[in-house]
VMD Tcl script that builds the backbone (N, CA, C; Angstrom):
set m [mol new atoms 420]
animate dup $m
set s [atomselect $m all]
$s set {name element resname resid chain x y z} {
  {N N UNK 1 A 69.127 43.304 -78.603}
  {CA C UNK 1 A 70.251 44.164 -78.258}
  {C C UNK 1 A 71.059 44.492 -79.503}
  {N N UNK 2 A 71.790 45.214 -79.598}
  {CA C UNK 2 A 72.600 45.639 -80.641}
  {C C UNK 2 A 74.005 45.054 -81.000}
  {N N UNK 3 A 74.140 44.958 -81.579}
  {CA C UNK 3 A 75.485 44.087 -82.432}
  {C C UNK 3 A 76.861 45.111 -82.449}
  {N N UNK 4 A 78.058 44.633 -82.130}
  {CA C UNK 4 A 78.894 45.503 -82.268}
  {C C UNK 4 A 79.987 45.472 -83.246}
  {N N UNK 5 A 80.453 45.802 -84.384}
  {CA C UNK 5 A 81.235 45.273 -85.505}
  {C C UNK 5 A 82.455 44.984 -85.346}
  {N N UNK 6 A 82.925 44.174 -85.546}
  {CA C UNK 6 A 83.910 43.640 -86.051}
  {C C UNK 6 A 85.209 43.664 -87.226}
  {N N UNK 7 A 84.244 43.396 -87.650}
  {CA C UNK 7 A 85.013 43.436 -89.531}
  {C C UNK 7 A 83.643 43.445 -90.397}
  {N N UNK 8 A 83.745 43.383 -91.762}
  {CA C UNK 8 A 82.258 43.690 -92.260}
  {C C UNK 8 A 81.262 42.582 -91.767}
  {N N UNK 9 A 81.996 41.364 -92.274}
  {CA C UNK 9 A 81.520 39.902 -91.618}
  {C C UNK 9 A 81.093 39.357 -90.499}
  {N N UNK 10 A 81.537 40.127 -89.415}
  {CA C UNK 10 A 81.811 39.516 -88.167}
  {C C UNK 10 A 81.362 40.483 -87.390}
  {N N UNK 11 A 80.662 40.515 -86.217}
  {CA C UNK 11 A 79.997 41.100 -85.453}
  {C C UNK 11 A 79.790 40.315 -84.127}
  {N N UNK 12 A 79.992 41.046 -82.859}
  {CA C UNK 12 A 79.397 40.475 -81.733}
  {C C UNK 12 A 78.093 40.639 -81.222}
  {N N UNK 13 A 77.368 40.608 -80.413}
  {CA C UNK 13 A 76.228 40.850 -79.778}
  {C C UNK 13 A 76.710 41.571 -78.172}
  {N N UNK 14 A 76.326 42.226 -77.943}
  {CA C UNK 14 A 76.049 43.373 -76.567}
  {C C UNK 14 A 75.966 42.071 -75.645}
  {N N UNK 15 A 74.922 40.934 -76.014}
  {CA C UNK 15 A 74.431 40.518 -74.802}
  {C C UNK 15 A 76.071 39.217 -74.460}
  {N N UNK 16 A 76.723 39.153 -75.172}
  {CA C UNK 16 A 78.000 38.070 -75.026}
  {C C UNK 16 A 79.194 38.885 -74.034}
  {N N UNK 17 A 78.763 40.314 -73.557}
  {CA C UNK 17 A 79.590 41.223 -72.973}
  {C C UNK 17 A 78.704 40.623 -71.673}
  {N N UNK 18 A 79.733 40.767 -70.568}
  {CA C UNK 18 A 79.836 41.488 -69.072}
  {C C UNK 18 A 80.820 41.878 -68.435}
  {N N UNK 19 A 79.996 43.309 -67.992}
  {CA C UNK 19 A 80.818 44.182 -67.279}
  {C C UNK 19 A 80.025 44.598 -65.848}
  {N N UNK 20 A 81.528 44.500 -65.335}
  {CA C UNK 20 A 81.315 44.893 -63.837}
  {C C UNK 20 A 81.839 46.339 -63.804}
  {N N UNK 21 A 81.379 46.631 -62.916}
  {CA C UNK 21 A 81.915 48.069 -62.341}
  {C C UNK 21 A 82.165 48.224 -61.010}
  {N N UNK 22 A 83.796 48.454 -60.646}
  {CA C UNK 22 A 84.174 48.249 -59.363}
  {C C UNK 22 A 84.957 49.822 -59.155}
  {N N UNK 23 A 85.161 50.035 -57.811}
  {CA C UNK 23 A 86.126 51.513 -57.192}
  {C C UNK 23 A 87.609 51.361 -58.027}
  {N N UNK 24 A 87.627 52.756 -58.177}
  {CA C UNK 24 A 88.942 52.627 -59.045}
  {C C UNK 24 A 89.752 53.359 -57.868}
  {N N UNK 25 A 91.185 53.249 -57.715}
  {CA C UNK 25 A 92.280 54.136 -57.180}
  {C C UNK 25 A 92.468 54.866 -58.189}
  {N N UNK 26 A 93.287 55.814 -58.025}
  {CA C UNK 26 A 94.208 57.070 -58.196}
  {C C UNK 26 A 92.943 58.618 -58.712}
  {N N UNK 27 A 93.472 59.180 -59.141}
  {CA C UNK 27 A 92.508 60.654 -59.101}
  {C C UNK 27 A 90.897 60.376 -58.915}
  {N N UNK 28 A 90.676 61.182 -58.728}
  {CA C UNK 28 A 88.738 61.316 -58.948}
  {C C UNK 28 A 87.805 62.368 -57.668}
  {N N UNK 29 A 89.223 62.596 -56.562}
  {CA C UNK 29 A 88.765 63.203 -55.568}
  {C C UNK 29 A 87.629 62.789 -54.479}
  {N N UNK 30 A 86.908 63.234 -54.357}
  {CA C UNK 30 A 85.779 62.720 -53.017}
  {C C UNK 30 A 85.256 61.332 -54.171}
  {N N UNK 31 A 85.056 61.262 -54.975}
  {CA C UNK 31 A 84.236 60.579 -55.780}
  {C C UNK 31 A 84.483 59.342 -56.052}
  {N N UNK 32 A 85.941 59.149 -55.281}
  {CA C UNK 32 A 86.683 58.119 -55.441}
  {C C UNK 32 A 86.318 56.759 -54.823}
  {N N UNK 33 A 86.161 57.341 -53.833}
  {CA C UNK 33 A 85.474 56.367 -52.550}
  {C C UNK 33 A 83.890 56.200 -52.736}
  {N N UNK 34 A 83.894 56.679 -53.557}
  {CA C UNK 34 A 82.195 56.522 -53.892}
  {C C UNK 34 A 81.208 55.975 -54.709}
  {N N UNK 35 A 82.189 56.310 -56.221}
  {CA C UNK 35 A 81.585 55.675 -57.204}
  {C C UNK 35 A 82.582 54.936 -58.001}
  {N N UNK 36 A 81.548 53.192 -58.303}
  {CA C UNK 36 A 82.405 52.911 -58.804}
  {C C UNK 36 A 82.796 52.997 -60.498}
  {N N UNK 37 A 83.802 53.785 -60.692}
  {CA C UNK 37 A 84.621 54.396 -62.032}
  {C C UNK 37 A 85.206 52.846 -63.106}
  {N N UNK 38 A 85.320 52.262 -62.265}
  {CA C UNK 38 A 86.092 51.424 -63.132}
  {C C UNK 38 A 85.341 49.801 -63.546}
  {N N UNK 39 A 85.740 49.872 -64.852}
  {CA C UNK 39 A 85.158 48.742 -65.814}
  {C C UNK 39 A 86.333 47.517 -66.087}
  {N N UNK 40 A 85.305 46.422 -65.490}
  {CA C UNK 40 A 85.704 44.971 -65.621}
  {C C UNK 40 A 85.173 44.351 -66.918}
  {N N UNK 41 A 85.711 44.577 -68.174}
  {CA C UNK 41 A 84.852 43.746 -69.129}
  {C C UNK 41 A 85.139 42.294 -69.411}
  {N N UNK 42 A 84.369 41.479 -69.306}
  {CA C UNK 42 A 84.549 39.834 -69.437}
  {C C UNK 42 A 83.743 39.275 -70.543}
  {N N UNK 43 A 84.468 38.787 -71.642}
  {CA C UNK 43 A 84.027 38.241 -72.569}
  {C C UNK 43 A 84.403 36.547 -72.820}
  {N N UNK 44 A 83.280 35.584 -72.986}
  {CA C UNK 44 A 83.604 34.136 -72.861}
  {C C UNK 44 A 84.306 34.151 -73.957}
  {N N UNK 45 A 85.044 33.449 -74.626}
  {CA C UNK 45 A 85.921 33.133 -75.462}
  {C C UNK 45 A 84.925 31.719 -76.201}
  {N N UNK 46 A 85.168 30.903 -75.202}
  {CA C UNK 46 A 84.682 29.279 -75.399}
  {C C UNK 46 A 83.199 29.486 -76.059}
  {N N UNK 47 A 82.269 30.490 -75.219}
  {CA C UNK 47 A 81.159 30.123 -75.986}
  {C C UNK 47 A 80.129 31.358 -77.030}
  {N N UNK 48 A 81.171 32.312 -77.399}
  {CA C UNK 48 A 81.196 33.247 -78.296}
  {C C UNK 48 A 80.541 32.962 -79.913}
  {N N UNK 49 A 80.453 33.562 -80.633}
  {CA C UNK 49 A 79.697 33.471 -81.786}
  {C C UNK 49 A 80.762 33.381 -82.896}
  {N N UNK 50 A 82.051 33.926 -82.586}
  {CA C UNK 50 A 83.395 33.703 -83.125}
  {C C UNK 50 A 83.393 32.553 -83.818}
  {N N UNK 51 A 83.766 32.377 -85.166}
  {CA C UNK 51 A 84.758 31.709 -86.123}
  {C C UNK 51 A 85.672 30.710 -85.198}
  {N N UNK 52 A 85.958 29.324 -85.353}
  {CA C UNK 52 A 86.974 28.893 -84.608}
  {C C UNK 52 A 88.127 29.098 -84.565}
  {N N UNK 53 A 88.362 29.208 -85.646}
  {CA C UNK 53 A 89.700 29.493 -86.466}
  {C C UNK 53 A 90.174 31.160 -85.416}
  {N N UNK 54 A 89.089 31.889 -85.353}
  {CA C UNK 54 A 89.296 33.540 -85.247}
  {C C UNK 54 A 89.987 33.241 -83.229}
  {N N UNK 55 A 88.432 32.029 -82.770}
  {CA C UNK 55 A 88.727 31.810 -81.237}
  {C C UNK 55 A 90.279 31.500 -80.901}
  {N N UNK 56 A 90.589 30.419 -82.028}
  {CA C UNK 56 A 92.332 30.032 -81.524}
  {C C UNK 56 A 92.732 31.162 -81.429}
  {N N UNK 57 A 93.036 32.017 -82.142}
  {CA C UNK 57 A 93.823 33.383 -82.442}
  {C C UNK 57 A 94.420 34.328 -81.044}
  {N N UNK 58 A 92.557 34.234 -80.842}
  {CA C UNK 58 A 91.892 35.671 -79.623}
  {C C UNK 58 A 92.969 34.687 -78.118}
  {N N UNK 59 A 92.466 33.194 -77.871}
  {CA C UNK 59 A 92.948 32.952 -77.054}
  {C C UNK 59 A 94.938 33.424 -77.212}
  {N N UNK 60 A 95.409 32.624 -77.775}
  {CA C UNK 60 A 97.058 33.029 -77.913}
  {C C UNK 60 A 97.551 34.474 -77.707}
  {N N UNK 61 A 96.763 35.378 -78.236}
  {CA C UNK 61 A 96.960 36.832 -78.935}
  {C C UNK 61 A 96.458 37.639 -76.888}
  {N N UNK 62 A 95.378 36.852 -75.952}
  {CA C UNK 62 A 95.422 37.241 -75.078}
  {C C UNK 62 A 96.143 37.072 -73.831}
  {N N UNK 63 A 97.068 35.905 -74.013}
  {CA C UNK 63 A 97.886 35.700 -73.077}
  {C C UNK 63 A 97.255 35.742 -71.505}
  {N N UNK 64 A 98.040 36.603 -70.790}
  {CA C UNK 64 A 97.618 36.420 -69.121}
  {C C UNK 64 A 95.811 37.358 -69.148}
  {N N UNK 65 A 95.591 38.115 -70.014}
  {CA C UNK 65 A 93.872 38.363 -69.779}
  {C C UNK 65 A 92.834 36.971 -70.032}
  {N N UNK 66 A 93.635 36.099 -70.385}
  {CA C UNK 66 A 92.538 34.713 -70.269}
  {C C UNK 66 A 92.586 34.389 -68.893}
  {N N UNK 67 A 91.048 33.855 -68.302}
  {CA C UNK 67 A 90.837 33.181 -67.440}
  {C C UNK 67 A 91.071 31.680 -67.615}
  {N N UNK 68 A 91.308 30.521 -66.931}
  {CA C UNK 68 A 91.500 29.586 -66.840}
  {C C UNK 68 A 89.880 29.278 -67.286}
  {N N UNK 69 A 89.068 29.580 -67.184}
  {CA C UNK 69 A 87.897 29.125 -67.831}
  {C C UNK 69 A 87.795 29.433 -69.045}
  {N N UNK 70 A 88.584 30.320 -69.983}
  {CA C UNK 70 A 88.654 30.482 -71.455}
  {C C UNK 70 A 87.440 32.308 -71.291}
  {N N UNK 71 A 87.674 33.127 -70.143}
  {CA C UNK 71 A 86.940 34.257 -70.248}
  {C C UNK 71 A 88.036 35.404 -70.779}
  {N N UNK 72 A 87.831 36.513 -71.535}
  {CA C UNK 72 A 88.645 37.645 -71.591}
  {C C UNK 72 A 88.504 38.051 -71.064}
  {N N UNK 73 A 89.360 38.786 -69.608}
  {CA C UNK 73 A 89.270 40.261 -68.442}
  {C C UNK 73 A 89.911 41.011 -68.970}
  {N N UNK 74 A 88.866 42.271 -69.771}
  {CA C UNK 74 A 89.495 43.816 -69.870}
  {C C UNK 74 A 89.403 44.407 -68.904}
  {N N UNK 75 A 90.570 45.048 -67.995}
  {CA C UNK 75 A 90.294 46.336 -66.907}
  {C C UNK 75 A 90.295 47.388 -67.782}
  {N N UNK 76 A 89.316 48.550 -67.434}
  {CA C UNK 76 A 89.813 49.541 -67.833}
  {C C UNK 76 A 89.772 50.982 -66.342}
  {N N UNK 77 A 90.468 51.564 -66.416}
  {CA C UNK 77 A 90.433 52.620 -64.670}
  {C C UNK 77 A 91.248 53.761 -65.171}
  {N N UNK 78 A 91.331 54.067 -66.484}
  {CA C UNK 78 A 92.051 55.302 -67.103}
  {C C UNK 78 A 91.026 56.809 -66.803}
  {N N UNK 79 A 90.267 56.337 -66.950}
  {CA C UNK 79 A 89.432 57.634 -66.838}
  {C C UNK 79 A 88.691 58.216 -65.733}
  {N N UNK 80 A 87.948 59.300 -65.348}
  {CA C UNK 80 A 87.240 59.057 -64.251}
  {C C UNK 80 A 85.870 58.954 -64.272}
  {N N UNK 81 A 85.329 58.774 -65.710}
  {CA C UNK 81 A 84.127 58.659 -65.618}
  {C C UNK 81 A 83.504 57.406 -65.954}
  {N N UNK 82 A 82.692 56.412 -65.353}
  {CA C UNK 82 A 81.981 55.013 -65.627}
  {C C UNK 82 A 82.182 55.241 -67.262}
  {N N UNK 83 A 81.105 55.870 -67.707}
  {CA C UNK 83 A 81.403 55.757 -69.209}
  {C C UNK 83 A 82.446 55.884 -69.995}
  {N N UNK 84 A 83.400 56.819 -69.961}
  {CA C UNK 84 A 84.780 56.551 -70.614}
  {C C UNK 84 A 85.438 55.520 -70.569}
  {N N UNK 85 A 85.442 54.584 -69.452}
  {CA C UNK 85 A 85.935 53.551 -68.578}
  {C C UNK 85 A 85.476 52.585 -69.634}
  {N N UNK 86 A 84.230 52.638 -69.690}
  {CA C UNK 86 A 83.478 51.449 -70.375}
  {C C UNK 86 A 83.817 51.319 -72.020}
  {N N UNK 87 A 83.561 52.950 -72.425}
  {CA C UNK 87 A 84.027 53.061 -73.748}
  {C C UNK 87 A 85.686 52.649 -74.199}
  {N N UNK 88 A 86.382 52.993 -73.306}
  {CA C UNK 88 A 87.999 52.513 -73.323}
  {C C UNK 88 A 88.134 50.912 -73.406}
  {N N UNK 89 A 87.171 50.503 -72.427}
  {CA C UNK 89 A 87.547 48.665 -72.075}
  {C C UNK 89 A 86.999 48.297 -73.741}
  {N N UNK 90 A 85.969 48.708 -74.523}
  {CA C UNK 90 A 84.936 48.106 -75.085}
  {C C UNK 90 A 85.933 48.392 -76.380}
  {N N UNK 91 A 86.770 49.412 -76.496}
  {CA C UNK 91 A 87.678 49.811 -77.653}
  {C C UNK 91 A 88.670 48.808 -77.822}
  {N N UNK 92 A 89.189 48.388 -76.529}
  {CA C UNK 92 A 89.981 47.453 -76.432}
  {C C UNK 92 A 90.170 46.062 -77.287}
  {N N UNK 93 A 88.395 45.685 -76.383}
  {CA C UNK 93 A 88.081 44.418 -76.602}
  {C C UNK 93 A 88.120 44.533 -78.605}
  {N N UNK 94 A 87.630 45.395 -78.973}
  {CA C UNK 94 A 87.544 45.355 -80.592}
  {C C UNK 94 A 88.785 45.599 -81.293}
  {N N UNK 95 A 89.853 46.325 -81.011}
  {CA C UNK 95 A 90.955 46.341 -81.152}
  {C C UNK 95 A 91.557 44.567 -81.177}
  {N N UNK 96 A 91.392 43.657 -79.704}
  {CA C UNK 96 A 92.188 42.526 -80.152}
  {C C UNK 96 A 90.962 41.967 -80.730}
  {N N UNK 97 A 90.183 41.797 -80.991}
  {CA C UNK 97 A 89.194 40.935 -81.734}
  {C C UNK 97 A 89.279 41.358 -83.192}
  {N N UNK 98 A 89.900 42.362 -83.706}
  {CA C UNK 98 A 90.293 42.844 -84.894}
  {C C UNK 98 A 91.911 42.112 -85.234}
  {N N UNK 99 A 92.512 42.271 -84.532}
  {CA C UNK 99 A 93.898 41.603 -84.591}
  {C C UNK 99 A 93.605 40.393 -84.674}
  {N N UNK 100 A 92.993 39.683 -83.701}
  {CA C UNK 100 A 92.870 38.034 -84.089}
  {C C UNK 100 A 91.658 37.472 -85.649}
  {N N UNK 101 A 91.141 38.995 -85.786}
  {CA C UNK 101 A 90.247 38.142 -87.097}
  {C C UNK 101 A 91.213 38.111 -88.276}
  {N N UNK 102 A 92.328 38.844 -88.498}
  {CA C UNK 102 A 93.268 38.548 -89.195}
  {C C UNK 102 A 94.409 37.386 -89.570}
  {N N UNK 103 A 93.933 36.541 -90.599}
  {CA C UNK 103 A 94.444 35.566 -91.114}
  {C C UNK 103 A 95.927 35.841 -91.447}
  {N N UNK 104 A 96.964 34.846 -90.483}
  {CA C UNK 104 A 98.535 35.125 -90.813}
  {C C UNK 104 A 98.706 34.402 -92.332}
  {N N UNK 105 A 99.702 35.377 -92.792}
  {CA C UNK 105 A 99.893 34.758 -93.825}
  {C C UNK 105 A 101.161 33.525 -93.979}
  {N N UNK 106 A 100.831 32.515 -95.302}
  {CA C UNK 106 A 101.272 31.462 -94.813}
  {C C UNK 106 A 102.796 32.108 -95.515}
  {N N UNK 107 A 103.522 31.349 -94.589}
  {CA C UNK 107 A 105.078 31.128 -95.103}
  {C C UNK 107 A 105.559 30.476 -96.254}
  {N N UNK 108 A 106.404 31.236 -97.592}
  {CA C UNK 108 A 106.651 30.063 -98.581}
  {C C UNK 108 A 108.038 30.260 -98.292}
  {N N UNK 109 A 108.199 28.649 -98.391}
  {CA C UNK 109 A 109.611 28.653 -98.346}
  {C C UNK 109 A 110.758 28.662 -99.350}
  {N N UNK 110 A 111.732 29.146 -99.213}
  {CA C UNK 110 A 112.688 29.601 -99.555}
  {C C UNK 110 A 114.204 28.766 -99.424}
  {N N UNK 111 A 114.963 28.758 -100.487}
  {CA C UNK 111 A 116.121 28.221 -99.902}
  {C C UNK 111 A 117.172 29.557 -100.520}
  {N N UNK 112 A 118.149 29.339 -99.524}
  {CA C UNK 112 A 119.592 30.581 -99.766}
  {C C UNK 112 A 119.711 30.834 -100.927}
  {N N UNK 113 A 120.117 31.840 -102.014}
  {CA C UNK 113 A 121.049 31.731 -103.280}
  {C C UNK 113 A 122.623 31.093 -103.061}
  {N N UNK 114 A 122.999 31.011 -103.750}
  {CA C UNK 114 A 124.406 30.300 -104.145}
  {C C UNK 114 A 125.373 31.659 -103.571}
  {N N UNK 115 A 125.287 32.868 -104.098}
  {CA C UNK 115 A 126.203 34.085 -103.400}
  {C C UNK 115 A 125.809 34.316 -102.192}
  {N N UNK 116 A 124.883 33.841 -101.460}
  {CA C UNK 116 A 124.310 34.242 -99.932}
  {C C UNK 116 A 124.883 33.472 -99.477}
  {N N UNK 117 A 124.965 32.105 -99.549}
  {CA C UNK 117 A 126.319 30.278 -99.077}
  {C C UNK 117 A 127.281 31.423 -99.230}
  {N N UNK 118 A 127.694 32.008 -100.382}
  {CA C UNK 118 A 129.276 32.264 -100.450}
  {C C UNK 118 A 129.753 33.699 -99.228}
  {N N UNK 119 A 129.221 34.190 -99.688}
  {CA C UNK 119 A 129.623 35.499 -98.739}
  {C C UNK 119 A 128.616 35.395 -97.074}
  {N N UNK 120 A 128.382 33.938 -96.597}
  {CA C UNK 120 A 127.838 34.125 -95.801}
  {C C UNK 120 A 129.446 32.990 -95.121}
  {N N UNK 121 A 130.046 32.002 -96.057}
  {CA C UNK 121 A 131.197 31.643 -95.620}
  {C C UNK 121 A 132.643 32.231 -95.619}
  {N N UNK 122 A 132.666 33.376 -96.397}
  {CA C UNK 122 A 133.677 34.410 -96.613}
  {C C UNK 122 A 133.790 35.302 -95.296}
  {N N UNK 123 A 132.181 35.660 -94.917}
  {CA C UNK 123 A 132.444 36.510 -93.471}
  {C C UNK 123 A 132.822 35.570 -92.386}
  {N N UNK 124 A 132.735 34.381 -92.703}
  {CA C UNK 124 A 132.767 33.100 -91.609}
  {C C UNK 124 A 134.385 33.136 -91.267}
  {N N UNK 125 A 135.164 33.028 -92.859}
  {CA C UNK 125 A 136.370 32.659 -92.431}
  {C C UNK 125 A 137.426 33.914 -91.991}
  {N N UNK 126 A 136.815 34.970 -92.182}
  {CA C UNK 126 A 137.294 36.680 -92.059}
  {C C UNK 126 A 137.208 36.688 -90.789}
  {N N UNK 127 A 136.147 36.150 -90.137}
  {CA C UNK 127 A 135.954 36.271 -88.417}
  {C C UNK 127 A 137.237 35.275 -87.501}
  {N N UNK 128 A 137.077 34.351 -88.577}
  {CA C UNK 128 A 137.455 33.376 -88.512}
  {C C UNK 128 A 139.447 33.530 -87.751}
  {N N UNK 129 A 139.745 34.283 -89.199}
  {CA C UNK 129 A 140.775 34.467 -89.173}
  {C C UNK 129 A 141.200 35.754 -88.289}
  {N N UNK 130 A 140.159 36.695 -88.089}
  {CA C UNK 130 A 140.649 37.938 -86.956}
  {C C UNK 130 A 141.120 37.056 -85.825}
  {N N UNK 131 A 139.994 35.929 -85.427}
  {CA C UNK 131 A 139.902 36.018 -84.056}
  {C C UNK 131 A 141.315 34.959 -83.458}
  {N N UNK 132 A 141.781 34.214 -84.553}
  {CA C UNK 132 A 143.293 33.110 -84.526}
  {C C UNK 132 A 144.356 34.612 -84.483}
  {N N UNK 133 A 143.992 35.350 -85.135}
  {CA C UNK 133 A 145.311 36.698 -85.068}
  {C C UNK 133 A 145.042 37.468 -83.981}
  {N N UNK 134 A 144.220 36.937 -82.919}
  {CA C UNK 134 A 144.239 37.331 -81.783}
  {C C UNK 134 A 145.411 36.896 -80.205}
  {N N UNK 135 A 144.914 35.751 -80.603}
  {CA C UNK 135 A 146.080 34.752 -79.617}
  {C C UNK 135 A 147.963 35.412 -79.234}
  {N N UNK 136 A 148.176 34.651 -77.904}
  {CA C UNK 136 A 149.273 34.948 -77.526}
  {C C UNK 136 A 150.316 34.785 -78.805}
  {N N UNK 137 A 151.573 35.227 -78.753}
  {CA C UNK 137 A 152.085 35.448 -79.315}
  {C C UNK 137 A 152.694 33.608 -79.250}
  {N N UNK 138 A 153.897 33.550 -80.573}
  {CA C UNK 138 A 153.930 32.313 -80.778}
  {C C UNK 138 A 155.089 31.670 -79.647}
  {N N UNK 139 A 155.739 30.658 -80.169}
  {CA C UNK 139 A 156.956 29.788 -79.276}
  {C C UNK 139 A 158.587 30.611 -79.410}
  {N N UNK 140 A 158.518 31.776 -78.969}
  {CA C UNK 140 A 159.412 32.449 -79.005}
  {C C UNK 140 A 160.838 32.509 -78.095}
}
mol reanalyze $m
mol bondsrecalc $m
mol representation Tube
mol addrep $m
């Protein structure tokens, strides 16, 4: 079967895809009730060809499309034709599998400058002082 790219490195296989095809609602006319338009794509996560490092990613980055078994569910029902359907879900799936092959970069840390302390306690005591020149008036 044919391989589908990734990044230059990284590639899936066709056969790690399944898709269902179920009745879609909204437009399509008589055809609606008839054929089914719409694409269920399910991709295992757990036993994928994926990088581990890339799998943590995909899981976090998919939130509620994970199955409790570690599967990805793409719907797709935008279109009215099976194939657009399929081509939309399949864009998807490479879209976040592109986002998660991307390595975050690490954080260096940093501490304040000395004028960022100062004028970060200058606006402190300016607030400071509006909000005391707010109060009832004194023991008059």
């Amino acid at each position: 079967m044919a391989s589908i790219p990734i990044t230059p490195s990284i590639a899936i296989d066709e056969a790690e895809l399944e898709e269902v095809f179920v009745r879609a609602s909204g437009p399509g006319g008589q055809n609606v009730n008839k054929v089914s338009t719409a694409v269920e794509l399910r991709f295992n996560v757990a036993t994928s060809s994926l990088p581990d490092d890339m799998k943590a990613r995909l899981v976090t980055l998919a939130g509620r499309r994970l199955t409790a078994d570690g599967v990805l569910l793409i719907d797709s029902r935008e279109h009215r034709t099976q194939g657009m359907n399929r081509e939309a879900a399949r864009a998807r799936l490479v879209t976040l599998l592109r986002t998660a092959a991307e390595r975050p970069k690490r954080r260096r840390a940093t501490r304040p400058s000395r004028a960022s302390k100062e004028r970060r306690i200058d606006s402190k005591k300016k607030r400071s002082a509006l909000k005391a020149g707010r109060g009832r008036g004194g023991d008059d």
